[in-house]
C-alpha positions as a Markdown table, in Angstrom:
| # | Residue | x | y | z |
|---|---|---|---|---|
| 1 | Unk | 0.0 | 0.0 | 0.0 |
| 2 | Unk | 1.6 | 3.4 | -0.7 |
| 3 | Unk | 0.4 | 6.6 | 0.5 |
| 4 | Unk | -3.0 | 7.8 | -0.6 |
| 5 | Unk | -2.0 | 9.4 | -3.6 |
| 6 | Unk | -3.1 | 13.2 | -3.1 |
| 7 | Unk | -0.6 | 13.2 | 0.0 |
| 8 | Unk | 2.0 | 13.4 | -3.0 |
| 9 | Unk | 0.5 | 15.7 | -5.0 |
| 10 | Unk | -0.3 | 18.1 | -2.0 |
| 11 | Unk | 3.4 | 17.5 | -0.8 |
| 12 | Unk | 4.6 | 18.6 | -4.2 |
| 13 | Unk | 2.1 | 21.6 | -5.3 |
| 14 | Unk | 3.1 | 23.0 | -1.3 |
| 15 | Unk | 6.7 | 22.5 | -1.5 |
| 16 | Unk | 6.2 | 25.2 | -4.9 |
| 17 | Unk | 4.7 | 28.1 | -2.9 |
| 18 | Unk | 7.0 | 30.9 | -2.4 |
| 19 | Unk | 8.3 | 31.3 | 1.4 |
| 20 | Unk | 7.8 | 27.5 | 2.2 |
| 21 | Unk | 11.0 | 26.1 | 3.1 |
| 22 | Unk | 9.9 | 22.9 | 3.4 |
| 23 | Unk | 7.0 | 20.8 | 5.2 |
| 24 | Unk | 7.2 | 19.8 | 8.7 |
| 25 | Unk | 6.3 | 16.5 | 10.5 |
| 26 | Unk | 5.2 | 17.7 | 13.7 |
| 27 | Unk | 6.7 | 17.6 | 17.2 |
| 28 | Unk | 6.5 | 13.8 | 17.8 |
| 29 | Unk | 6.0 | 13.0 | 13.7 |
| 30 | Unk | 2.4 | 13.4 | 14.0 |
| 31 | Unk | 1.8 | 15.3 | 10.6 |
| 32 | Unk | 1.9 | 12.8 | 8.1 |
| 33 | Unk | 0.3 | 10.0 | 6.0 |
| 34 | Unk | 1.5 | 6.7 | 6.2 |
| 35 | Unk | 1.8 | 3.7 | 3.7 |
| 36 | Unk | 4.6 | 1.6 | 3.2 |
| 37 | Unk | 7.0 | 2.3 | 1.5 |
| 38 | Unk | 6.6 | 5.4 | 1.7 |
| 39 | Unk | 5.7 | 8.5 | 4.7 |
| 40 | Unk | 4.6 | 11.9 | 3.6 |
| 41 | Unk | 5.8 | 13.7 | 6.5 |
| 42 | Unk | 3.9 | 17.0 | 6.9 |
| 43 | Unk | 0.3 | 16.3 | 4.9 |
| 44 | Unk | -1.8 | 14.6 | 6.9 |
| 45 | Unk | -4.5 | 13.2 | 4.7 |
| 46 | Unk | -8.2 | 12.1 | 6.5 |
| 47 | Unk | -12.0 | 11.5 | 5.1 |
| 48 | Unk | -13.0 | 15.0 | 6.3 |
| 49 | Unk | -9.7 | 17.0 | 6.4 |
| 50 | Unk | -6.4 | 17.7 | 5.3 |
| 51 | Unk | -3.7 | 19.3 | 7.8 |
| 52 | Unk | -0.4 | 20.9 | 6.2 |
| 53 | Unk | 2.2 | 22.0 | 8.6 |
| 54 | Unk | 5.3 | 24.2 | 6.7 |
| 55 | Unk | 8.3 | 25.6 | 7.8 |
| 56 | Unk | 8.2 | 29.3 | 6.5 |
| 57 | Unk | 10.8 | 31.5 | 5.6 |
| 58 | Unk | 11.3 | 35.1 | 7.3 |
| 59 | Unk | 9.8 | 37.2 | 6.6 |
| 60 | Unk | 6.0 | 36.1 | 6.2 |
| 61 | Unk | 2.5 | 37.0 | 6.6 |
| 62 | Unk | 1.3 | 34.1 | 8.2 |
| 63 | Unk | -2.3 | 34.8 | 7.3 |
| 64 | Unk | -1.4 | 35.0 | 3.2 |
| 65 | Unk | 1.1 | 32.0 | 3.7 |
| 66 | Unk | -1.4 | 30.0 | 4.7 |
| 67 | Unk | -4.0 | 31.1 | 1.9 |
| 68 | Unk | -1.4 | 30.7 | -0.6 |
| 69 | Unk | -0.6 | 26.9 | 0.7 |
| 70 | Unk | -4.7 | 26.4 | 0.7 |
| 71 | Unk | -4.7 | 27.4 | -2.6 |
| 72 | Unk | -1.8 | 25.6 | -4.2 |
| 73 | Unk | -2.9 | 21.9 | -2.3 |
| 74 | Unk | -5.9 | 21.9 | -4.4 |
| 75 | Unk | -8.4 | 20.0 | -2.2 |
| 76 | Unk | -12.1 | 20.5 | -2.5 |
| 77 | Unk | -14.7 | 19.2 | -0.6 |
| 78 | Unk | -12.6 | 18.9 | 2.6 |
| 79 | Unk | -11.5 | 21.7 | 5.6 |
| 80 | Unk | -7.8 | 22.6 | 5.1 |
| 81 | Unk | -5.6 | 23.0 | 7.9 |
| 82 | Unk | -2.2 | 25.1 | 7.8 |
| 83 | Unk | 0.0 | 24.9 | 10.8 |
| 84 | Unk | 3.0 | 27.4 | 10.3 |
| 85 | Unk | 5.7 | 25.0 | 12.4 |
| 86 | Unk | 8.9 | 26.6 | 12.0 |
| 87 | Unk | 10.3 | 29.5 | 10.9 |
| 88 | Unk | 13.9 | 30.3 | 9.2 |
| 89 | Unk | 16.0 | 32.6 | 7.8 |
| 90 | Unk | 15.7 | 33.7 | 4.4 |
| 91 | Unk | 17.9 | 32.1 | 1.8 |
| 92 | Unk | 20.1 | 34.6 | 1.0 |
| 93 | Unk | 21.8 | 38.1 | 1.7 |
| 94 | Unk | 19.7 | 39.3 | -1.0 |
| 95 | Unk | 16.3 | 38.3 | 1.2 |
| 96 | Unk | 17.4 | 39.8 | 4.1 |
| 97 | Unk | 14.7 | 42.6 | 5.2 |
| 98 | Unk | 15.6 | 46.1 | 3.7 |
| 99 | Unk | 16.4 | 48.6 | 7.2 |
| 100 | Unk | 13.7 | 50.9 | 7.0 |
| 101 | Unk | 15.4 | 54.4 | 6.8 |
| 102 | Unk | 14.0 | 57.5 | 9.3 |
């Protein structure tokens, strides 16, 4: 049995969004859908919902993260869940915040 096969596709379209670093298993590993061979840490895919936990990238809006991540997984017919998990710095130099000048 592998992972039901949205968990993939969610995993994937997520991973796409701009400021997710990557997806994020929960404290104890909780977030995720199981099947051998194969965990998809960080979707958690049930009959009436779907939970997402990210790690972000500073700096974010949490509240347009989350609607961007809704968006991109795709799934209708089912509540969404976004858990923001973890934050981290931005990629490079060139993301660092801009110093607002007084």
């Amino acid at each position: 049995m592998i992972p039901e096969p949205d968990a993939v596709r969610i995993a994937a379209a997520v991973l796409a969004v701009p400021g997710v670093a990557g997806l994020h298993g929960g404290r104890f590993g909780e977030i995720a859908t199981l099947g051998p061979p194969q965990r998809v840490a960080g979707v958690r895919v049930r009959d009436r919902d779907v939970t997402i936990a990210v790690t972000a990238r500073y700096p974010l809006m949490a509240t347009e993260l989350a609607a961007a991540v809704r968006s991109a997984a795709g799934v209708a017919g089912r509540a969404v869940h976004v858990v923001v998990a973890d934050i981290v710095e931005p990629r490079s130099a060139q993301e660092q915040p801009k110093e607002k000048v007084s």
